[in-house]
C-alpha positions in Angstrom: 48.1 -16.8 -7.6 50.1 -14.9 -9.8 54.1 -13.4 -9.4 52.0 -10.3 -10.6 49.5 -10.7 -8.0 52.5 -11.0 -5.4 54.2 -7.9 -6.5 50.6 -5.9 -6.5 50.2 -7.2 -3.1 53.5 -6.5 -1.6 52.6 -2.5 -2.3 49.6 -2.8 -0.7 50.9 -4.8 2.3 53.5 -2.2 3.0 50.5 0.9 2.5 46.8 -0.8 3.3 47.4 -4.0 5.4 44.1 -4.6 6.3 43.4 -4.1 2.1 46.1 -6.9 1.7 44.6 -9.3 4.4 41.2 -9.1 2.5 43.0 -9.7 -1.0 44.8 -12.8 0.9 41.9 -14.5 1.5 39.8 -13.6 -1.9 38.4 -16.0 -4.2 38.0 -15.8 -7.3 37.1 -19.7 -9.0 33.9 -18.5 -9.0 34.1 -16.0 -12.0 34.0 -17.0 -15.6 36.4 -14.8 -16.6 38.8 -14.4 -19.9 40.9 -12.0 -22.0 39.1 -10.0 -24.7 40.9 -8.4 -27.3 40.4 -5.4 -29.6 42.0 -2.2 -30.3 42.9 -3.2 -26.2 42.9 -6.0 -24.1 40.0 -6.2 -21.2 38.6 -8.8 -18.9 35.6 -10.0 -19.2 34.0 -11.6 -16.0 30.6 -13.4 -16.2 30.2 -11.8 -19.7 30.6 -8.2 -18.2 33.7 -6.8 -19.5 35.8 -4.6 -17.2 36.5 -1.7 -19.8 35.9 -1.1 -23.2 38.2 -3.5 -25.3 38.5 -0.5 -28.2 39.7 2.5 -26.2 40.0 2.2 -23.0 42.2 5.6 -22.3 39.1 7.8 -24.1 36.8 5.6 -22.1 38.6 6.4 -19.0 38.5 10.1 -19.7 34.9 9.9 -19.9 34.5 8.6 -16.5 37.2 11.5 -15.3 35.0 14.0 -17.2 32.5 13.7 -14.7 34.4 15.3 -12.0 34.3 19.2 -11.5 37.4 20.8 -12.5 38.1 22.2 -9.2 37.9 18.9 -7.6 40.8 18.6 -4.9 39.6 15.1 -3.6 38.0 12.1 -5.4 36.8 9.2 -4.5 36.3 5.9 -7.4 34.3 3.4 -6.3 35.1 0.2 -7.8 38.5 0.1 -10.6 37.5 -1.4 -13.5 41.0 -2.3 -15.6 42.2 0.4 -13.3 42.8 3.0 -15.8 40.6 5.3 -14.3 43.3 5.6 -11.1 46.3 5.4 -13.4 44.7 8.9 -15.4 43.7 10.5 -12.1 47.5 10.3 -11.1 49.3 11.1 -14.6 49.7 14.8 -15.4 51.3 13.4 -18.7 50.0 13.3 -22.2 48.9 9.8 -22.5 48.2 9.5 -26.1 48.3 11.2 -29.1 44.3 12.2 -29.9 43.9 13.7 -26.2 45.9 14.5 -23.2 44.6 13.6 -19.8 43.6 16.3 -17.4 46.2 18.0 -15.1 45.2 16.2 -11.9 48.4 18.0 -10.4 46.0 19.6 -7.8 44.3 16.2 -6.6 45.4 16.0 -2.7 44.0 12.7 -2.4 42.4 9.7 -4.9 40.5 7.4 -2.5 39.9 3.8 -3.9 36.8 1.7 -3.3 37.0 -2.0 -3.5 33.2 -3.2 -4.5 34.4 -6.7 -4.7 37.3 -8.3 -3.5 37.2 -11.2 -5.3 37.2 -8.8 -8.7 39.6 -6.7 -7.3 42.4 -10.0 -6.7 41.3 -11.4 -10.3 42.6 -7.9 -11.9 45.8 -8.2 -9.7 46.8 -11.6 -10.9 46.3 -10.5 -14.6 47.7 -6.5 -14.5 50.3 -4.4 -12.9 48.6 -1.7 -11.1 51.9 -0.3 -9.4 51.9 2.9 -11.2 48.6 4.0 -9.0 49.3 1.6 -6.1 52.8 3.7 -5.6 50.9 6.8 -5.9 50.8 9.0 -2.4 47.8 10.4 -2.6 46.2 7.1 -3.1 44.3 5.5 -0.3 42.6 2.3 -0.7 39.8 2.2 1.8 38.9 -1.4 3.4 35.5 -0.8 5.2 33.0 1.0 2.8 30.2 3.1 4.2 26.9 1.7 2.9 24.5 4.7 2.9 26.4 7.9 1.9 29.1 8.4 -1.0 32.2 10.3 0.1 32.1 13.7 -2.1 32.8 13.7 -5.0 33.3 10.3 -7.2 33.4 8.4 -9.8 31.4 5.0 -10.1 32.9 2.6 -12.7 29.7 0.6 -13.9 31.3 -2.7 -14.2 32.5 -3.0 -11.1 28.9 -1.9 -10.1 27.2 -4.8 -12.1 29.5 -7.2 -10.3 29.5 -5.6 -6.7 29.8 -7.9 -3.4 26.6 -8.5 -1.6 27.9 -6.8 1.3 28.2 -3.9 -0.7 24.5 -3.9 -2.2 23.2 -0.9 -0.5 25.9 1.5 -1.5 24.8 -0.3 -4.9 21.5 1.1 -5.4 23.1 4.6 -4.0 25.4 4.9 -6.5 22.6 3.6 -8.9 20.7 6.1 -7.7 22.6 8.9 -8.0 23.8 7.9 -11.6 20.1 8.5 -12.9 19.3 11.2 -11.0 20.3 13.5 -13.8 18.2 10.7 -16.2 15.1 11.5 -13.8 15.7 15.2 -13.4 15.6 15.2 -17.3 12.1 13.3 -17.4 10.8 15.3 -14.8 11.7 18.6 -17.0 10.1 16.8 -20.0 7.2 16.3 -18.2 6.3 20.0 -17.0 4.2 21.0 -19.5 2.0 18.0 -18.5 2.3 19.4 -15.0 1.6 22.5 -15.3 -1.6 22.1 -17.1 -2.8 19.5 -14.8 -2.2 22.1 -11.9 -4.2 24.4 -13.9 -6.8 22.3 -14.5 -7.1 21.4 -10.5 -6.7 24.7 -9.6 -10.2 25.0 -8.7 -9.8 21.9 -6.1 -7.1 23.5 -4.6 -9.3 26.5 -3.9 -11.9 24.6 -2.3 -10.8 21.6 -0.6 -9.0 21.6 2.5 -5.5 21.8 3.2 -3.8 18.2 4.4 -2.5 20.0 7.2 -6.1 20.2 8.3 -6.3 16.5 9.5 -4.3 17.0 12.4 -7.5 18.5 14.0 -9.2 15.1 13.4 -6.5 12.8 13.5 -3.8 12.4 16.1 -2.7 9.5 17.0 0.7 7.0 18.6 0.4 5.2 16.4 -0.4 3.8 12.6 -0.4 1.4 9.8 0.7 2.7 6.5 -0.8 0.2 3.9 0.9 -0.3 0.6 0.2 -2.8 -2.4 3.1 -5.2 -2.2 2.5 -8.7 -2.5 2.6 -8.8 1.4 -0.2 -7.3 2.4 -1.9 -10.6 1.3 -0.4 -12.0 4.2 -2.5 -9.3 7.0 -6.2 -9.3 5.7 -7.5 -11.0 8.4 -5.5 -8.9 11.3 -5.9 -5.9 9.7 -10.0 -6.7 9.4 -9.7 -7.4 13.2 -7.6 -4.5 13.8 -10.1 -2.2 12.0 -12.9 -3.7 13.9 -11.8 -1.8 17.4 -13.0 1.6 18.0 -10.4 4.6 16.9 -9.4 5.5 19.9 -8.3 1.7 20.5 -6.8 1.2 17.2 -3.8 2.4 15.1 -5.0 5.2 12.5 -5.2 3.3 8.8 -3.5 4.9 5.6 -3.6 3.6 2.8 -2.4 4.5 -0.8 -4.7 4.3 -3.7 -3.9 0.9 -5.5 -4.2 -0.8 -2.0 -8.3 0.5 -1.7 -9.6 -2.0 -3.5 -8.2 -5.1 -2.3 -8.6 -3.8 1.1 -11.9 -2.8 0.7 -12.9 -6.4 -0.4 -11.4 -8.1 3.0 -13.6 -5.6 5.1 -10.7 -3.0 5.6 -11.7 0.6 5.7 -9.0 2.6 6.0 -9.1 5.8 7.4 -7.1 7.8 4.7 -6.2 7.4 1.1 -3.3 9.0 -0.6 -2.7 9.3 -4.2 -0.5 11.2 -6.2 -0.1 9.4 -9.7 -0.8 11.3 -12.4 -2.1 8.1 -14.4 -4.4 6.7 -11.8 -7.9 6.2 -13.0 -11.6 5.2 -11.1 -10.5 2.0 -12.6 -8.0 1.4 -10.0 -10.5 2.3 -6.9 -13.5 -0.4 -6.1 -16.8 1.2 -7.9 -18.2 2.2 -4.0 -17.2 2.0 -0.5 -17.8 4.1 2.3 -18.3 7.9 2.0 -16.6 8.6 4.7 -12.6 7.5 3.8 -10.5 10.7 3.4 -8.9 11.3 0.7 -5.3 13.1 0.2 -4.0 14.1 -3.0 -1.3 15.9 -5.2 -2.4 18.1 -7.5 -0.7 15.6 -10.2 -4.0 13.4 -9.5 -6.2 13.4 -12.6 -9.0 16.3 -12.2 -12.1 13.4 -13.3 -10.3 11.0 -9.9 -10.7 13.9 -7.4 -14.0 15.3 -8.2 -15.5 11.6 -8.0 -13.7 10.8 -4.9 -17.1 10.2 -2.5 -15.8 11.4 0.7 -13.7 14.3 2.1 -11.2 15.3 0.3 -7.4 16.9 1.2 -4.6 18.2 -0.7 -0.8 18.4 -0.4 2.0 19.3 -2.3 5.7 17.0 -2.4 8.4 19.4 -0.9 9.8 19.5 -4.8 11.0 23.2 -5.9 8.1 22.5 -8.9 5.6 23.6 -6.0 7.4 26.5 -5.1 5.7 29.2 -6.9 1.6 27.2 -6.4 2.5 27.4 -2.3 3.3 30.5 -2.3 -0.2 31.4 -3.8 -2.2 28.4 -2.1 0.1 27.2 1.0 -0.4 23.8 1.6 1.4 20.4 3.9 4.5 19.6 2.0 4.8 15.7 2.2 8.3 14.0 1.3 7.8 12.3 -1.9 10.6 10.6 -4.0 9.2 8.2 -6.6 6.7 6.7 -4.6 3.0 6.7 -3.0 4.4 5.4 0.3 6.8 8.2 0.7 3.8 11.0 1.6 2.0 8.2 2.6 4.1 7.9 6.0 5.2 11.3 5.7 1.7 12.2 6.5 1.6 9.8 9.5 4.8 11.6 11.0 2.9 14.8 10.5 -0.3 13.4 12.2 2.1 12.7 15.1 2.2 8.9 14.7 5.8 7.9 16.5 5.0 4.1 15.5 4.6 3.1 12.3 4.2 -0.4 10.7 4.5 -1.2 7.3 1.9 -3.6 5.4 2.5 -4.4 2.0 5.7 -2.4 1.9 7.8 -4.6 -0.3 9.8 -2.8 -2.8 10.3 -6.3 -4.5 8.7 -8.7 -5.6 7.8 -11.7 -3.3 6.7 -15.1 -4.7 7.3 -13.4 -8.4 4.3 -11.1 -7.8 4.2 -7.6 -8.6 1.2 -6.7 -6.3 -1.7 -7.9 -4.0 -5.0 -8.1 -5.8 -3.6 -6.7 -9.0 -2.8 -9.0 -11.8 0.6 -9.3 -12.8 1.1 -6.2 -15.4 -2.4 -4.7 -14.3 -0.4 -1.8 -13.0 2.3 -1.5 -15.4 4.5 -3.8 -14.0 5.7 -7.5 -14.9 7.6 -10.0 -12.7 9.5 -11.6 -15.6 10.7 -9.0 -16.7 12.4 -7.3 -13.6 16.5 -7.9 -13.6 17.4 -6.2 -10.2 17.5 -7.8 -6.5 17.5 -6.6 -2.8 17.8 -8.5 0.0 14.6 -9.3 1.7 14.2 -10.0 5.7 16.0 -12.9 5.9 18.6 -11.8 3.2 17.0 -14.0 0.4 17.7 -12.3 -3.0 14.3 -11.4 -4.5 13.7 -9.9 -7.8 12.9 -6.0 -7.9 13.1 -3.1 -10.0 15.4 -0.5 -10.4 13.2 2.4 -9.6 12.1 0.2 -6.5 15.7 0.1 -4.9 15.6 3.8 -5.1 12.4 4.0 -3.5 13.8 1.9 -0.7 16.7 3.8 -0.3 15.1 7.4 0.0 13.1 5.7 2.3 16.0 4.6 4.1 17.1 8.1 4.0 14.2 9.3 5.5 13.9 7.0 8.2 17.3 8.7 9.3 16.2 11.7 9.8 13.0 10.6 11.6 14.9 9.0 15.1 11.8 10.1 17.5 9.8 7.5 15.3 9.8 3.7 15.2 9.4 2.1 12.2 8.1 -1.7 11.9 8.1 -3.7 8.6 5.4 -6.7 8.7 6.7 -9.2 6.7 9.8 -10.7 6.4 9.4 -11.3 2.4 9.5 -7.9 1.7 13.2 -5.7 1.3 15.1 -5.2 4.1 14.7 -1.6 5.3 17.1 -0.4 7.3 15.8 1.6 10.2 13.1 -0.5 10.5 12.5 -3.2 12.6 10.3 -7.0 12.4 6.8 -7.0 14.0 4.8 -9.6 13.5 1.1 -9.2 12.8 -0.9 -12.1 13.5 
């Protein structure tokens, strides 16, 4: 170690022990890290640099930016250089093409390690007294993994090379840095929603109301069905599963992609849901049964619905979007964030299930495959090309794609606010869900 990483760490000794005894112990061989020089100096660790190497202060300020300008109490998560701390705590002009912020009112600046190693590699190469000295600066040593702490900042590099212990607060922070993205799309994309509403409007009018199934369907327990690599692994006990009467047997649900290799392994499943607003009869097996129900979002192309062969429901995601359509044709709002399985299981809760196991629930992809039956890229999606990872059951890394850790997350989420239900995952190979436990399925 450094004399500058001894004189870093003798602040945070006296202030954050527990910080200090975690920096004592941190490793940082493993890195390939070096100076990079521009305008500035930076770091650059495993080809990532830490902060821009051209302006660093203006890049700083960006990040600041962010924050309301009300904002009492902040939170960063990660440091970067640590220029974003030293700005948060100067009230001083800084340079001469822009003056920082008066962040006189800040009551508190509360530091996020995401990496430990990171953080002691920037300690041994910069003096970070100036914010370590700081009052209202608390570094916090035991990071809460499914909720950020109101309102922050989230420096991307540190993001990109974040512990693994610190993956699920990861994909939050992820998350919530392109939710404005997604919002944006979502706007972009309401002309195409409204006139596909219009153009269903007449199904709305005449099929039944989702809500309507509870009459037929109640039931302990169920098996939500999705088209992860996975649900290769349960043909056979789902076939024998299915083969028991309904009132001996778990209610089946199924989304839409996951009909046809189902249907070829002699599963019937009870209900479909679909919600895609690119789905075609392409992706469902040319017949099957007329009695499967179906359950779908008005976002489901007009041509998919009218075909559908056997009864058919609708529902609406609890999005503001529907608003104004419920108030004129009230329907079961399903949670719906992203993905199929979300009003999928939704629907279960609703049909009273308080056991639910998962079947090719993966968020990932096992074995490099993207889905069960499908071909890789038959559904938009290529294994080669994903660049994210979440843990899977037995905290493997396995390849996954970014709007896939946000799926697993809301899901996560939701599971919270579910506690009267049990949730099951079937496979080990697929993400880790928290909230829901391993059955096996044999």
């Amino acid at each position: 170690m450094t004399e500058l990483f001894t004189s870093n760490l003798a602040l945070i000794s006296q202030r954050w022990p527990a910080v200090a005894s975690k920096l004592t112990l941190a490793n940082f061989d493993h890195f390939d890290a070096n100076l990079v020089t521009g305008q500035n100096q930076t770091i650059s660790v495993n080809g990532i640099q830490l902060s821009s190497r051209h302006n660093r202060l203006a890049e700083a300020q960006l990040f600041i930016e962010q924050l309301p300008k009300n904002c009492v109490d902040v939170t960063v998560y990660g440091m970067g250089m640590g220029d974003v701390i030293s700005l948060l705590c100067d009230d001083s002009t800084v340079n001469d093409s822009f003056q920082a912020p008066l962040r006189s009112e800040l009551q508190t600046i509360t530091v996020c390690p995401l990496n430990y190693s990171l953080f002691a590699l920037l300690l041994c190469y910069t003096d970070q007294s100036e914010w370590l000295n700081d009052p209202r600066v608390y570094i916090e040593s035991e990071l809460t993994q499914n909720v950020t702490n109101g309102q922050y900042i989230s420096i991307t590099p540190d993001l990109l090379l974040i512990d693994d212990c610190n993956a699920v607060l990861r994909d939050l922070l992820v998350y919530e840095n392109n939710r404005a993205y997604a919002n944006q799309r979502s706007q972009d994309n309401e002309s195409i929603f409204k006139q596909r509403l219009a153009a269903n409007r007449h199904l709305l009018t005449k099929d039944a109301d989702a809500a309507k199934l509870k009459d037929h369907y109640s039931k302990p327990k169920a098996y939500v069905i999705g088209t992860g690599p996975s649900l290769e692994q349960h043909y056979q006990f789902l076939a024998t599963e299915r083969l028991k009467p309904l009132g001996q047997r778990p209610l089946f649900i199924a989304v839409d992609t996951a009909l046809t290799p189902l249907i070829s392994h002699g599963v019937v499943p009870d209900i479909v849901v679909s919600i895609e607003q690119n789905i075609t009869r392409e992706h469902f097996p040319k017949t099957f049964a007329d009695d499967i129900n179906l359950v779908y979002f008005p976002t489901v192309p007009t041509d998919v619905i009218e075909w559908w062969p056997g009864p058919k429901y609708n529902a609406y995601s609890q999005h503001t979007k529907y608003d104004a359509i419920n108030e004129q044709l009230t329907k079961l709002r399903l949670f719906s964030n992203g993905s199929v399985l979300h009003p999928a299981i939704d629907l279960a809760v609703h049909l009273q299930a308080s056991d639910i196991t998962l079947f090719g629930s993966d968020f990932c992809y096992p074995n490099n495959k993207t889905h069960a039956h499908w071909p890789d890229g038959a559904l938009g999606l290529k294994a080669a090309h994903a660049k994210h990872w979440v843990f899977n059951g037995i905290g493997e890394k396995v390849a996954t794609e970014l709007s896939f850790r946000g799926y697993l997350r809301s899901l996560e989420h939701y599971i919270r606010t579910k506690p009267h239900v049990a949730f099951y995952q079937s496979s080990l190979s697929s993400a880790r869900i928290d909230g829901a436990s391993f059955k096996e399925c044999k």
